[in-house]
C-alpha positions in Angstrom: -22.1 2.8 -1.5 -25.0 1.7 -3.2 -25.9 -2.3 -3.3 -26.0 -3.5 -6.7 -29.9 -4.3 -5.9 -30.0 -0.4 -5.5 -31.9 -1.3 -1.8 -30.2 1.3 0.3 -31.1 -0.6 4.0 -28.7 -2.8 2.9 -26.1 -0.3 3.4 -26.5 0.8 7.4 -24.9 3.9 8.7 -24.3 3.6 12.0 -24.1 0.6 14.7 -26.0 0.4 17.9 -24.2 1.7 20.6 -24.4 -1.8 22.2 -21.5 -2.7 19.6 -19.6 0.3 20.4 -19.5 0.1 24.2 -18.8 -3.9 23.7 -15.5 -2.7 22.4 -14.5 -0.6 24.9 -15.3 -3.5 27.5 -13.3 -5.5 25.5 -10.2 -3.1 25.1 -10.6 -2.5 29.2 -10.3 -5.9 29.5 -7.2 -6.7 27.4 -5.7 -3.6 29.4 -6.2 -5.4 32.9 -4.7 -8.6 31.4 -1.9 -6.6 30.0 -1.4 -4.6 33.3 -1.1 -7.8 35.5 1.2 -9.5 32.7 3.7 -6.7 33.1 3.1 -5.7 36.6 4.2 -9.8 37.5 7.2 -9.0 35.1 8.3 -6.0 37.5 7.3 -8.2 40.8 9.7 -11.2 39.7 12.5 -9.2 37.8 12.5 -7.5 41.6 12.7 -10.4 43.6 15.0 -12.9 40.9 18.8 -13.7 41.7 18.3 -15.5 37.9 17.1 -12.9 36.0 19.0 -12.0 32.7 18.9 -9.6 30.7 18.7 -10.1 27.1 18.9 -7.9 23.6 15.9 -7.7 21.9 15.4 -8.9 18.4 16.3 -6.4 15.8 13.1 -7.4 13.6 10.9 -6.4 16.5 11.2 -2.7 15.4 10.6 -3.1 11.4 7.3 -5.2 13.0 7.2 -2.0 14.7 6.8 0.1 11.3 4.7 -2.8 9.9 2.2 -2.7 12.6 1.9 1.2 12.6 1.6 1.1 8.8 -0.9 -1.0 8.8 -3.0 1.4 11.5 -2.8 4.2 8.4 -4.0 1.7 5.7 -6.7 1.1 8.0 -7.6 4.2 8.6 -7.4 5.2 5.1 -9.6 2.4 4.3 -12.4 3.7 7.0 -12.2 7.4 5.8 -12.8 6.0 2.2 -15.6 4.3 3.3 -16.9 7.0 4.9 -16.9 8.9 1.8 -18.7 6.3 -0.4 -21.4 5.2 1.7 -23.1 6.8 -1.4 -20.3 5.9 -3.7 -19.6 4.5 -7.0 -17.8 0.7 -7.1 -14.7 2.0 -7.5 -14.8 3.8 -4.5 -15.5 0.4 -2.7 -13.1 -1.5 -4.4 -10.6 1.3 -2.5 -11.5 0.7 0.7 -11.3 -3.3 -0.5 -7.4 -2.4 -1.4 -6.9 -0.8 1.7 -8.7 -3.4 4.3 -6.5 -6.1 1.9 -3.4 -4.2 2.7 -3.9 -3.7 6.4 -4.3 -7.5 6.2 -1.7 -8.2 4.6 0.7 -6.2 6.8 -1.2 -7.5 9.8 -0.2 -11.2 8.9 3.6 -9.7 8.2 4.0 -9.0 11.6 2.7 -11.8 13.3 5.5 -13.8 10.6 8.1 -11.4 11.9 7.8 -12.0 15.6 7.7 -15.7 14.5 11.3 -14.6 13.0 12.2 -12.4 16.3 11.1 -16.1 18.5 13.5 -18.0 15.8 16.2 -15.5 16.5 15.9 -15.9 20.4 16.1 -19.8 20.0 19.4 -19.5 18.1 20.9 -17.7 20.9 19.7 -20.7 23.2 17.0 -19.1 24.7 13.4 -20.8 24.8 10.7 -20.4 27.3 11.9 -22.0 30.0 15.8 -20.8 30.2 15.1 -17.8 32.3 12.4 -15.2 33.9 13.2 -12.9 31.1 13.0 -15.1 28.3 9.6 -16.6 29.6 8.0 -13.0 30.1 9.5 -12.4 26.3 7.9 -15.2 24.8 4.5 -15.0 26.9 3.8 -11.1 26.1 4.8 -11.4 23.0 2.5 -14.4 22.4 -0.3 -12.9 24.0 -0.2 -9.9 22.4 0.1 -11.6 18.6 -3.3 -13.8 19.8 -5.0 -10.6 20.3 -3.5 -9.4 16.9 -5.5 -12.1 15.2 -8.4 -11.3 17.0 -7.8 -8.0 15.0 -7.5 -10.2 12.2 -10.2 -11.8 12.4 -12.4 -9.1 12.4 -10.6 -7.3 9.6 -12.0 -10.4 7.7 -15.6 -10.2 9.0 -15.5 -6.6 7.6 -14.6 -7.8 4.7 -16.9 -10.3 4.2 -19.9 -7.6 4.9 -18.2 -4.5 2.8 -17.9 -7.4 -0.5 -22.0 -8.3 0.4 -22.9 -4.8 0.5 -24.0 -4.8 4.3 -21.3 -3.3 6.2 -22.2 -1.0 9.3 -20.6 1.9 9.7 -19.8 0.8 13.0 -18.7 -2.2 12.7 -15.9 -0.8 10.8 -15.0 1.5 13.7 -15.1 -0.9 16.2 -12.5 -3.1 14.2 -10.3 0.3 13.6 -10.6 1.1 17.6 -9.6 -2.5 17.8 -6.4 -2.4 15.3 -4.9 1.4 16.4 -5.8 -0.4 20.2 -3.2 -3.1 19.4 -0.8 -1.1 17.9 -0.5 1.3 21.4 -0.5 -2.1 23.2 2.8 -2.8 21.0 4.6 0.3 21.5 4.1 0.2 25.0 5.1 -3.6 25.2 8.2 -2.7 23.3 9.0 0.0 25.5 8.5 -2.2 28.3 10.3 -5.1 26.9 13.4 -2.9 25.9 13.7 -1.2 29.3 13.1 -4.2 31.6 14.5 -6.8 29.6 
């Protein structure tokens, strides 16, 4: 894509690999946190004479679609930039739609596990009431944080792609990043549904 000041180094291809190996770290790292969140889980569900077992909110599996969804807009939006880095405007504006989308839908799923939390408080189950409701609430919390970590750099990219300055890079750390988040969710759910 070319700025509209026509000075291509605006416009960088790639990232330093610095950028790309902090996002591995940082995907490791959410794994550990992950794996000792739901290795407690097991540990107390294991030794608990009050542990009960609850249904899982039905919107959790349309948050499901949203969040996978929102993985293909993304990664529409990154093959699109790819193809314009030499583009015309209206290629841009494309990847702008898509990135917008991905957004949107990102924010959609953090307002339906808001609805899934509602739904567990009308049965009369907060954070406190049990073991399982606590580890409920808890990965579920921590997991929609990290989601607007994602979020948060979906904006940065953005910000960069509407200046004219976006790396390459950058853009494929963020899309490691979101299709990260949406594994950590399937695998939470799966979690969630067979322990819970």
């Amino acid at each position: 894509m070319v700025p509209a000041t026509g000075n291509m180094r605006l416009v960088q291809d790639d990232s330093s690999p610095a950028s790309r190996t902090g996002i591995w770290v940082v995907i490791a790292a959410i794994t550990m946190t992950f794996a000792a969140f739901t290795s407690a889980m097991v540990v107390r569900q294991g030794a608990s004479l009050d542990w009960r077992h609850l249904v899982l909110p039905r919107i959790l599996y349309f948050n499901t679609l949203v969040l996978l969804v929102s993985s293909v807009t993304l990664e529409i939006g990154r093959r699109r930039f790819r193809s314009s880095l030499l583009g015309s405007e209206e290629k841009r504006a494309g990847v702008l739609r898509a990135l917008y989308v991905t957004l949107a839908l990102g924010l959609l799923f953090l307002v339906g596990q808001y609805l899934a939390w509602l739904q567990l408080k009308a049965e009369g189950l907060y954070l406190a009431t049990n073991p399982s409701s606590s580890f409920f609430y808890v990965l579920t919390a921590a997991h929609g944080l990290h989601l607007l970590g994602g979020l948060a750099g979906l904006l940065y990219v953005i910000r960069k792609l509407v200046k004219s300055n976006l790396h390459r890079g950058t853009l494929g750390a963020t899309t490691y990043y979101w299709h990260f988040m949406d594994v950590l969710w399937l695998y939470l759910l799966l979690f969630l549904w067979m322990k819970l």
